[in-house]
C-alpha positions in Angstrom: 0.0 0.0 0.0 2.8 2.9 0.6 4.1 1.8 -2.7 1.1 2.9 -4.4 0.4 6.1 -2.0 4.2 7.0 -2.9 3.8 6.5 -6.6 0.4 8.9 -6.6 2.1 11.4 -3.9 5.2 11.6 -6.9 2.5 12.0 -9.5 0.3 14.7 -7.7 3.8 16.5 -7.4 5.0 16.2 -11.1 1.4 17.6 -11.9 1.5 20.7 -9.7 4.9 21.6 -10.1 5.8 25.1 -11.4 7.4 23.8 -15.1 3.9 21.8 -15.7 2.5 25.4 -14.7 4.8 27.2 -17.0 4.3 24.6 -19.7 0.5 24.9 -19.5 0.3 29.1 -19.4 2.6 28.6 -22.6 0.1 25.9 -24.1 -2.5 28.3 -23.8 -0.8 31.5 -24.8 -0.1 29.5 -28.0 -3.5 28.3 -28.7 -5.3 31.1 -28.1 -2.9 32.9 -30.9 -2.3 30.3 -33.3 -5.3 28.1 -32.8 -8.0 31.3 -32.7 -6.6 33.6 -34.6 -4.4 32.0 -37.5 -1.5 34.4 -37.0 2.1 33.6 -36.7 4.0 35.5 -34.6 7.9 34.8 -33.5 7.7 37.5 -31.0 5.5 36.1 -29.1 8.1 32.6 -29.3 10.8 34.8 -28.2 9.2 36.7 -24.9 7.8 33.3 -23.9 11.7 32.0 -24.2 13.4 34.7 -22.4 10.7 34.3 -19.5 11.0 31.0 -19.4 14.9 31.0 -19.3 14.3 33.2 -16.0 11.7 30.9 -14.7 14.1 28.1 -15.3 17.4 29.5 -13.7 14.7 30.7 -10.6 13.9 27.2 -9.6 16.5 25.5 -10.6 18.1 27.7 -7.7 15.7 27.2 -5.5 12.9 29.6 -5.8 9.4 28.8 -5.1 6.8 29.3 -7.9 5.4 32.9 -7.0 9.0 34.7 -7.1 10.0 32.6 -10.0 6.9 34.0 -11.8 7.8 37.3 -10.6 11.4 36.9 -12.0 10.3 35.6 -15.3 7.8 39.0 -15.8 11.0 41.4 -14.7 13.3 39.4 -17.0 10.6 39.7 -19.7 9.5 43.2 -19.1 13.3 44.3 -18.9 14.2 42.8 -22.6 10.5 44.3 -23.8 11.6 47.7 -22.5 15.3 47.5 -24.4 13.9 46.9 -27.5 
């Protein structure tokens, strides 16, 4: 029985974690654009990148999901503002 509460514990984990998060926000961002609309639009591609670098490095060192959102919309906002 804790073999099977372990494996559903791991699963409930992998599920909420902050890259499925990420993963799914960019899923949607993408469908609404593409899917809706029928425009292409590599700008788009490349703000979603650069935030997601940032959300990367953030938890990868060990920030929660709230300040690795917040660093992903700075890091985003910043290159917006020097282009």
């Amino acid at each position: 029985m804790d073999f099977w509460i372990g494996l559903l514990q791991s699963i409930l984990q992998t599920a909420l974690s902050p890259t499925t998060a990420a993963f799914v926000l960019a899923a949607i961002g993408l469908n609404v654009h593409f899917g809706f609309t029928g425009l292409m639009n590599m700008g788009q591609a490349g703000f979603m990148l650069i935030g997601a670098y940032g959300f990367g490095v953030s938890v990868v060192l060990g920030a929660g999901f709230w300040p690795a959102i917040l660093i992903a919309s700075l890091t985003v906002t910043t290159s917006a503002g020097l282009r």
